[in-house]
C-alpha positions as CSV (number, residue, x, y, z in Angstrom):
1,X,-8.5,-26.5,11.9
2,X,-8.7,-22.6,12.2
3,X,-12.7,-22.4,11.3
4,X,-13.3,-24.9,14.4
5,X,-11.3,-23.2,16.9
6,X,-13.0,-20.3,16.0
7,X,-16.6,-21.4,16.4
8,X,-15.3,-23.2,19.5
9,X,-14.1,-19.9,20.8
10,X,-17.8,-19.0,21.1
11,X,-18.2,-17.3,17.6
12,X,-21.8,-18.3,16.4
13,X,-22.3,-16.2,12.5
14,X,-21.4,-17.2,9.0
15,X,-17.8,-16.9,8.1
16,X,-16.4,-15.6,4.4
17,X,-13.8,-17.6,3.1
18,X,-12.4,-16.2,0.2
19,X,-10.1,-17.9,-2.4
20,X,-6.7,-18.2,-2.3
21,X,-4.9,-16.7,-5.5
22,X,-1.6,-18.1,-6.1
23,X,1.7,-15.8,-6.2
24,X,4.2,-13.9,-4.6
25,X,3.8,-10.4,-2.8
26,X,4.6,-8.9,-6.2
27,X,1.4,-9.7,-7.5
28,X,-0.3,-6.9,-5.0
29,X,-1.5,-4.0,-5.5
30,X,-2.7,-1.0,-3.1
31,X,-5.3,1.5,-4.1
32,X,-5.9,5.0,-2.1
33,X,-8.2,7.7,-2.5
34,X,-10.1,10.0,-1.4
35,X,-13.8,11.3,-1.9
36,X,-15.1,14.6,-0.8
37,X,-18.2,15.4,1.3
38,X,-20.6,15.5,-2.1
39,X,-19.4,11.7,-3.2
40,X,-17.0,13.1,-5.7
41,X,-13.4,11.2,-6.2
42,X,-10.6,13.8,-5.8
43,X,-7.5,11.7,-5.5
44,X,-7.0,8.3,-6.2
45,X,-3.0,6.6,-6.4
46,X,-2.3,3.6,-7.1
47,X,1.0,1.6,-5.7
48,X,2.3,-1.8,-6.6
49,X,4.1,-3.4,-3.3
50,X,6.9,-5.6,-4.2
51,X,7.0,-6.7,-0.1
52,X,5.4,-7.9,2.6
53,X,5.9,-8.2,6.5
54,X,6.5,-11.9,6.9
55,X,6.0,-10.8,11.0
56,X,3.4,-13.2,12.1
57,X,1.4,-10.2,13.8
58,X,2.0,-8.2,10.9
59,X,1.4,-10.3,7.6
60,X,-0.2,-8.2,5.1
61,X,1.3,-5.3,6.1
62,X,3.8,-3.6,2.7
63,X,7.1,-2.3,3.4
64,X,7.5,-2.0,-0.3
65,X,5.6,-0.1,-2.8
66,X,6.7,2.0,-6.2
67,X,3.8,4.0,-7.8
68,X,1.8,2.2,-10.5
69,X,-0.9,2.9,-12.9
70,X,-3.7,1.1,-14.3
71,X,-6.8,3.0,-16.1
72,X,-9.4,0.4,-15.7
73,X,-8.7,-0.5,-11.7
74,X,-8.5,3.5,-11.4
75,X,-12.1,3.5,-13.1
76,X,-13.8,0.5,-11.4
77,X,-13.2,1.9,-8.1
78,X,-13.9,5.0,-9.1
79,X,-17.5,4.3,-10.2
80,X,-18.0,2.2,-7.1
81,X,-17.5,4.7,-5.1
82,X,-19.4,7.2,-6.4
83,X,-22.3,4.7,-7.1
84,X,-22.6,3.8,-3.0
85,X,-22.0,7.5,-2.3
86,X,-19.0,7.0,-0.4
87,X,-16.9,10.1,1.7
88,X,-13.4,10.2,3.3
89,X,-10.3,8.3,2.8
90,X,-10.4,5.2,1.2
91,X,-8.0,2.1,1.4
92,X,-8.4,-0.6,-1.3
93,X,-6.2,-4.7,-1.7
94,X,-6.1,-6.5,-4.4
95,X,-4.1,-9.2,-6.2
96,X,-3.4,-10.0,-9.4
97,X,-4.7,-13.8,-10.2
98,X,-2.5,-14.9,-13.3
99,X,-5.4,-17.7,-13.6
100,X,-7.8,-15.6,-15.6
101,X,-5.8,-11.8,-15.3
102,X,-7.6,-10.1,-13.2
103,X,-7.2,-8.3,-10.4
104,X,-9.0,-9.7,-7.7
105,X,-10.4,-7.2,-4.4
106,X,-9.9,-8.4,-1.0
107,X,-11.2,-5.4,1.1
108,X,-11.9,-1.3,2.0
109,X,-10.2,0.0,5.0
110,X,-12.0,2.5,5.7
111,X,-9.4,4.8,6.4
112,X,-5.6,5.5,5.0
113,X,-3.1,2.7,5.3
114,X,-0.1,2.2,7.5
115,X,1.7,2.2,4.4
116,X,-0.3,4.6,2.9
117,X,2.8,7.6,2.9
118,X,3.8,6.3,-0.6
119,X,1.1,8.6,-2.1
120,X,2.3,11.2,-0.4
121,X,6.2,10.8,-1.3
122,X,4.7,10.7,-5.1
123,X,3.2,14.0,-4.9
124,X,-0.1,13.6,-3.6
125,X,-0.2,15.1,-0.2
126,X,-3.1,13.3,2.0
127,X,-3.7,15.8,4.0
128,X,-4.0,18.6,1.1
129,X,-7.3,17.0,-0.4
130,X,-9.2,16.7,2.7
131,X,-8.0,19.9,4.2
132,X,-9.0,21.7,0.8
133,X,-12.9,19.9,1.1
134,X,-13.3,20.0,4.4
135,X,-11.5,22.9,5.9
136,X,-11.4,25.6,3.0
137,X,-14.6,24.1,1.3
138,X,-13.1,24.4,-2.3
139,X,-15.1,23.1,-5.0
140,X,-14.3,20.1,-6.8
141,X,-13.0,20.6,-9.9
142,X,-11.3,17.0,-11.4
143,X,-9.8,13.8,-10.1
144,X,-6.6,13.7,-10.1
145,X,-4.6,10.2,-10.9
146,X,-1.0,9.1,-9.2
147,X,1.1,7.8,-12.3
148,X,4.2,6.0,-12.4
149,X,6.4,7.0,-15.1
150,X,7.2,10.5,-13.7
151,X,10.8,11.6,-13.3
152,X,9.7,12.4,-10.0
153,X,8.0,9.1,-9.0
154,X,9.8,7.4,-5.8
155,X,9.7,3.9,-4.3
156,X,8.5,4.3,-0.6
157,X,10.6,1.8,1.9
158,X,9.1,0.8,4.7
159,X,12.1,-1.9,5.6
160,X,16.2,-1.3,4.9
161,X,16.9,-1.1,1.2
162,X,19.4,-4.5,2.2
163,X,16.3,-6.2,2.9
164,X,14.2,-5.3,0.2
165,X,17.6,-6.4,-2.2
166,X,17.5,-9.8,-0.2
167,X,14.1,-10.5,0.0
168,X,12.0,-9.7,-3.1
169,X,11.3,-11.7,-5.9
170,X,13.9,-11.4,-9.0
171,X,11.4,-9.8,-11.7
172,X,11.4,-6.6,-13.8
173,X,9.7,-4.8,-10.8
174,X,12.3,-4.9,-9.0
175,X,14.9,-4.0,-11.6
176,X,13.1,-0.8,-12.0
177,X,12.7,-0.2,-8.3
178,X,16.4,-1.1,-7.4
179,X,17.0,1.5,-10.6
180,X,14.8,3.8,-8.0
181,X,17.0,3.4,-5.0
182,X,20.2,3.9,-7.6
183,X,19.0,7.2,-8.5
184,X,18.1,8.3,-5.1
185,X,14.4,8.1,-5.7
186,X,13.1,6.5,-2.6
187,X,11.9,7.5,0.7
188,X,10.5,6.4,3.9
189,X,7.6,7.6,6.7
190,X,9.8,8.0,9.5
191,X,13.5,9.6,8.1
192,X,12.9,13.2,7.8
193,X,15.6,15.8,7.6
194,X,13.3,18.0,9.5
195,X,12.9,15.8,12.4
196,X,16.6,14.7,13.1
197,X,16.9,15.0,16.6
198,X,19.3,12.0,17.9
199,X,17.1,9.9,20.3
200,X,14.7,10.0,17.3
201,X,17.1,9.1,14.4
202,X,18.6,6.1,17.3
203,X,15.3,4.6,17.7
204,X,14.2,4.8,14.2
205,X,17.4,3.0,13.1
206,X,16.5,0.6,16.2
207,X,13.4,-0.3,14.9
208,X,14.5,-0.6,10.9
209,X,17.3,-2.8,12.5
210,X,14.6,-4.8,13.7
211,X,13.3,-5.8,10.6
212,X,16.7,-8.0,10.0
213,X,15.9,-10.7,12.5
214,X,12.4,-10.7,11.4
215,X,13.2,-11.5,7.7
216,X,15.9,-14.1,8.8
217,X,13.1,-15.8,11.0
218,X,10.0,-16.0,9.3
219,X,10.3,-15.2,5.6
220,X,9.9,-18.0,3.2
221,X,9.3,-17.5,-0.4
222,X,5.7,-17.4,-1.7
223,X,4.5,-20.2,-4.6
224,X,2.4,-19.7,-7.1
C-alpha cells in the first residue's frame, strides 16, 4: 500500500487523503489569476481542460484547455483571495463531482501553471498585469474576467491536434473545441512565428512527436 511505503520511507506527520471524485479529464477545470501588491484581484481566467498527460511523471499535467466561464467559481475564489490577503499569481484545480454538482478544489500553486499560456492566447497577457502593478505602479481600477464565448476565444494545445481527436472523451466539449481547431482558433506555448529558427521548429516537432508513444502506452480511459 502507497500510505505504508511512505511512512516506511521515514516520513513521520499526518497525511491528507482527499476523495476521489469520479470522471474523466473533462470534468477539470483550471483557474488563474492574479492579485496585486494591495490584495486586490486584477485578472482571473478560467479554462476547462478536455486532456490530461497520461505520462506517469507527468499525470495531472493539461495539454488541453478551451476558455470557460463560470460566475460563481470566478466569485468564490475571488473573495478568498482577497479575504486571506493574498499577492502574486495564483494557480487554482478543481473537478466537477456530478454526485452533488459542485466543483470540488484540490489545491493553489502558488505560481502560474505549466499550462497556464491559455490565458494568455485568450487575451490576457500574464506578464501585462504584473508588469502594470509592480513595475509602472498603476492603480487598480477593476477585475477583469476571461470569457469564453468570444469570437476571438482559442483552444490552447499542449499535444498534436491528432491526439487530442484520438484521445478525448466524445462530449459537446469537444465538438465545440474541434469546431475551434476547424476555424483556426487554437494555439500552442512553444510554435511562434517569431521564433522559427530550424533547430528550434525540429526539436519542438521532436518533442510533440513524442507525445504519440506516450498516449499509445499509457492512456486508458477514465470511469466515472
Amino acid at each position: 500500500m502507497i500510505l505504508g511505503r511512505i511512512y516506511e520511507a521515514g516520513y513521520t506527520s499526518e497525511m491528507i487523503v482527499q476523495d476521489f471524485i469520479p470522471g474523466d479529464d473533462s470534468n477539470m477545470r483550471v483557474l488563474n489569476a492574479y492579485v496585486d501588491e494591495n490584495h486586490q484581484v486584477r485578472m482571473m481566467c478560467l479554462g476547462h481542460p478536455l486532456l490530461e498527460d497520461p505520462t506517469p511523471a507527468s499525470i495531472g499535467n493539461y495539454v488541453v484547455i478551451m476558455p470557460d466561464y463560470n460566475e460563481k467559481i470566478y466569485q468564490t475564489i475571488k473573495k478568498f483571495l482577497e479575504t486571506i490577503e493574498y499577492t502574486g499569481f495564483a494557480n487554482f484545480d478543481m473537478k466537477y463531482d456530478p454526485r452533488d454538482g459542485e466543483y470540488k478544489l484540490f489545491e493553489i500553486n502558488l505560481r502560474q501553471g505549466r499550462s497556464s499560456f491559455f490565458v494568455t492566447l485568450n487575451g490576457l497577457n500574464l506578464a501585462r498585469f504584473v508588469t502594470e502593478d509592480r513595475v509602472f505602479h498603476e492603480p487598480f481600477t477593476e477585475t477583469i474576467y476571461g470569457t469564453k464565448d468570444s469570437a476571438d476565444a482559442k483552444l490552447w494545445l499542449g499535444v498534436p491536434k491528432k491526439i487530442f481527436l484520438t484521445y478525448a472523451r466524445e462530449n459537446e466539449d469537444k465538438k465545440i473545441a474541434e469546431k475551434m481547431i476547424q476555424e483556426k482558433r487554437f494555439g500552442t506555448t512553444v510554435f511562434y512565428d517569431g521564433d522559427r529558427s530550424l533547430k528550434r521548429w525540429v526539436l519542438m516537432k521532436y518533442m510533440f512527436h513524442n507525445y504519440i508513444p506516450r498516449f499509445k502506452k499509457y492512456f486508458h480511459v477514465k470511469e466515472g
